[in-house]
GUVODREN-409882 format. One line per field, with one value per residue (C-alpha): z, x, y; residue number from 1; residue in three letters. Coordinates in nm, 3 decimals. Example, Ala and Ser with C-alpha at 12.3 -4.5 7.8 and 13.67 -1.06 7.14 Angstrom:
<atoms>
zz <- (0.780 0.714);
xx <- (1.230 1.367);
yy <- (-0.450 -0.106);
num <- (1 2);
residuo <- (Ala Ser);
</atoms>
This chain:
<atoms>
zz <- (5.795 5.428 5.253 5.209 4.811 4.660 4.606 4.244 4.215 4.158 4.096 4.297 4.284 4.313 4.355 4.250 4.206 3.852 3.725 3.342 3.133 3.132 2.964 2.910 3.048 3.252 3.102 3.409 3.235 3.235 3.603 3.694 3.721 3.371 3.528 3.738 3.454 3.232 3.347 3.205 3.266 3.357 3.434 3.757 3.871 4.147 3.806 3.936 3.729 3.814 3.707 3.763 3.793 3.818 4.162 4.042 3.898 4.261 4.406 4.181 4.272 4.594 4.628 4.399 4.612 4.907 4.810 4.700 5.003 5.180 4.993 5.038 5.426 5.463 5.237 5.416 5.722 5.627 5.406 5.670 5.973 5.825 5.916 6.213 6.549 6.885 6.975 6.648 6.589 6.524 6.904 7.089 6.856 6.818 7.051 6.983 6.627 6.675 6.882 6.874 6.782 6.748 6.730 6.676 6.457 6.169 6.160 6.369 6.355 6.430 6.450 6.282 6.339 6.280 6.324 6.069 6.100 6.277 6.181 6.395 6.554 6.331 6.333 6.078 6.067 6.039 5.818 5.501 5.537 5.413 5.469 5.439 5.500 5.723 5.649 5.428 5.404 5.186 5.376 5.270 5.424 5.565 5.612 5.667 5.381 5.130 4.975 5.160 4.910 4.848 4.921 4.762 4.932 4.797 4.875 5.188 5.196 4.962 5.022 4.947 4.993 5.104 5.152 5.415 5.416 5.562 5.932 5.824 5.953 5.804 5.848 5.769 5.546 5.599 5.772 5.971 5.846 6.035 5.865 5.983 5.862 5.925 5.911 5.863 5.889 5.709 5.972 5.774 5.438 5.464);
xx <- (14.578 14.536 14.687 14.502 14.394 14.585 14.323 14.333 14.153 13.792 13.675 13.584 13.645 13.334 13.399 13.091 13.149 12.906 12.914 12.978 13.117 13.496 13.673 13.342 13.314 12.988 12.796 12.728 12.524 12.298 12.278 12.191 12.533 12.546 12.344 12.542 12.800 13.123 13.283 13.534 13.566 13.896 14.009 14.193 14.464 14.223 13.957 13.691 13.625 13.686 13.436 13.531 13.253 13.316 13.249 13.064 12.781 12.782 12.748 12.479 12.275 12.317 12.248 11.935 11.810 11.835 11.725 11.381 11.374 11.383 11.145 10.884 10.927 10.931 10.649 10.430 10.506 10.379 10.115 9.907 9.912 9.943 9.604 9.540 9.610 9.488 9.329 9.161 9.036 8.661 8.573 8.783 8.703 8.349 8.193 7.850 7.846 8.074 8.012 8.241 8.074 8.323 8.708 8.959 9.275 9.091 8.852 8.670 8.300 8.174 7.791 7.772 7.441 7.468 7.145 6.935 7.091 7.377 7.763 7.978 8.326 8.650 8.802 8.978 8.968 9.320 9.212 9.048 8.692 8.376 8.088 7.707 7.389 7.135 6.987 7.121 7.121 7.216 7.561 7.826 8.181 8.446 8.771 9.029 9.201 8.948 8.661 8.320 8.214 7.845 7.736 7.362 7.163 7.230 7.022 6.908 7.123 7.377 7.754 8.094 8.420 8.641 8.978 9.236 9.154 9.192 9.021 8.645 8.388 8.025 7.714 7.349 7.181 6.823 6.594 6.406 6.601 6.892 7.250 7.323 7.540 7.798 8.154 8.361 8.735 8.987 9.282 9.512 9.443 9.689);
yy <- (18.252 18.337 18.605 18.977 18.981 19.335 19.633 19.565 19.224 19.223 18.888 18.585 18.232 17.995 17.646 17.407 17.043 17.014 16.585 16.584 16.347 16.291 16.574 16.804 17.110 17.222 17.521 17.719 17.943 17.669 17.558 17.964 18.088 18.283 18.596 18.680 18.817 18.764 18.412 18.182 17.830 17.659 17.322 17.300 17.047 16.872 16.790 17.054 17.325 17.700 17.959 18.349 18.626 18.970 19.076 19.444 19.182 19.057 19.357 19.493 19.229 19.249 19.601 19.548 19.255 19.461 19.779 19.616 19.396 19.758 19.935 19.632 19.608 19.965 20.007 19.747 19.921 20.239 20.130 19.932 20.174 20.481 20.653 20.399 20.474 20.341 20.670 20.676 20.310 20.334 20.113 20.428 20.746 20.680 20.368 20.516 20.420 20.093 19.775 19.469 19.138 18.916 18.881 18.662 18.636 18.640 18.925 19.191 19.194 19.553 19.675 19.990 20.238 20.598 20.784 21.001 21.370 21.268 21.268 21.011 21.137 21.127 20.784 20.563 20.133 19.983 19.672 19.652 19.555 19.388 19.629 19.413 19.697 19.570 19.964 20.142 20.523 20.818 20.915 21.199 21.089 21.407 21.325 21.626 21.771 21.647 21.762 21.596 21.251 21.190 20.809 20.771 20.538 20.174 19.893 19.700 19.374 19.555 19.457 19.621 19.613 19.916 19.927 20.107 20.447 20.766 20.886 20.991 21.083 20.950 21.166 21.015 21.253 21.102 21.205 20.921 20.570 20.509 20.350 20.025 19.756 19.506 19.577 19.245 19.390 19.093 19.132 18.897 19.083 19.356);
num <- (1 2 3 4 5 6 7 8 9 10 11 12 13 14 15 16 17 18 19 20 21 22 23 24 25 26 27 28 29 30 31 32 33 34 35 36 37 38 39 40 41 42 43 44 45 46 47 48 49 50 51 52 53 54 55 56 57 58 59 60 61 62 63 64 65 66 67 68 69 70 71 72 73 74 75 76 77 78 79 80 81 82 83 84 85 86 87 88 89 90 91 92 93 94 95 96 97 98 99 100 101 102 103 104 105 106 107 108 109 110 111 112 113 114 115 116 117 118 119 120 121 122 123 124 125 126 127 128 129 130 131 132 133 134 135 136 137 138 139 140 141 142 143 144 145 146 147 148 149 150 151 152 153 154 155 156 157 158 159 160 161 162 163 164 165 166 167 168 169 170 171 172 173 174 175 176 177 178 179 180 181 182 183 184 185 186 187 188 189 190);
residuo <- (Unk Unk Unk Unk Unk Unk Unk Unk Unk Unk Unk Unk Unk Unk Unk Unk Unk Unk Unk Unk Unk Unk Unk Unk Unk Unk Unk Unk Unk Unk Unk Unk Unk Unk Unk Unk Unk Unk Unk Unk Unk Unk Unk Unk Unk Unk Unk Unk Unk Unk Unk Unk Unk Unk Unk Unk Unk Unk Unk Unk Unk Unk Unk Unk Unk Unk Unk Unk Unk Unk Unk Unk Unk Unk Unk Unk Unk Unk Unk Unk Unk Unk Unk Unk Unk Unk Unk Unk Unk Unk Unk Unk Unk Unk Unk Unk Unk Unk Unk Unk Unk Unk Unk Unk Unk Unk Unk Unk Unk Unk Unk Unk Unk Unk Unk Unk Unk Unk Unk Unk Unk Unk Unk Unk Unk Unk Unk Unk Unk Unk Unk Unk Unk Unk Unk Unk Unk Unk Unk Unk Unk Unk Unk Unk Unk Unk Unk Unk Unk Unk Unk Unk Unk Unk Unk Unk Unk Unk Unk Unk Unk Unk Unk Unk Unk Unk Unk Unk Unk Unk Unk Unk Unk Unk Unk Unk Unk Unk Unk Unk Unk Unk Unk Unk Unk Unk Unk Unk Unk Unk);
</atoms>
């Protein structure tokens, strides 16, 4: 068993076998080693070559590589359900004004009607979608906590794209033509 290093030493010994030509040492700096902070480079009895890094570089990177590896899983955790919840999903919340057409890995198809003079229940849709009107309609969205948006009327055939957002609730402001479209939700786009 080896030997405990004292409290005082703070660097580490990497041992890379680098080919050069007799009696010339390798420049780690320039097979990736130089970023990782001060080094020397020392010949050793055996013929490899002994380069020293300071193990505070070490650690900083470590703790860097970590701490953004953190903030991007945690982040994509909270990003991508953070409205959505089974009791809210648009097919449960509001089934009048949402009918599955098709669904697989991929995508979720929905039908989407919401009478003139009527505002569907509060609900929210957990993947970013493609929205194509088969009827459009001047709509006003609510969601709580925010002021009510206007949505003019856009064209028949019109298309958008609408990203994750908020539970809502859309109310057709017309007065005889009827909102429908198809919502193409991009499961694999989050």
């Amino acid at each position: 068993m080896g030997k405990a290093l004292p409290a005082e030493v703070h660097a580490l010994e990497l041992r890379i076998r680098i080919v050069t030509r007799p009696g010339v040492a390798p420049d780690f700096r320039q097979h990736g080693l130089g970023m990782l902070g001060s080094a020397t480079n020392a010949r050793t009895t055996s013929g490899t070559w002994r380069y020293t890094v300071a193990m505070k570089s070490i650690a900083k990177v470590a703790v860097m590589v970590a701490a953004l590896g953190a903030a991007f899983l945690l982040g994509q955790a909270t990003n991508f359900d953070r409205w959505w919840t089974p009791q809210n999903d648009a097919l449960v919340a509001a089934p009048q004004n949402h009918k599955l057409l098709f669904e697989n890995d991929e995508v979720r198809v929905l039908e989407v009607t919401v009478p003139p003079g009527t505002r569907e229940p509060l609900h929210a849709h957990r993947y970013p979608s493609v929205l194509y009107y088969l009827s459009a309609a001047h709509m006003k969205e609510y969601s709580p906590g925010r002021a009510p948006v206007d949505h003019p009327r856009k064209q028949d055939g019109a298309v958008v794209f609408l990203p994750i957002g908020p539970p809502h609730q859309m109310e057709n402001m017309e007065t005889s033509k009827p909102l429908r479209a198809i919502r193409v939700e991009l499961k694999n786009s989050r």
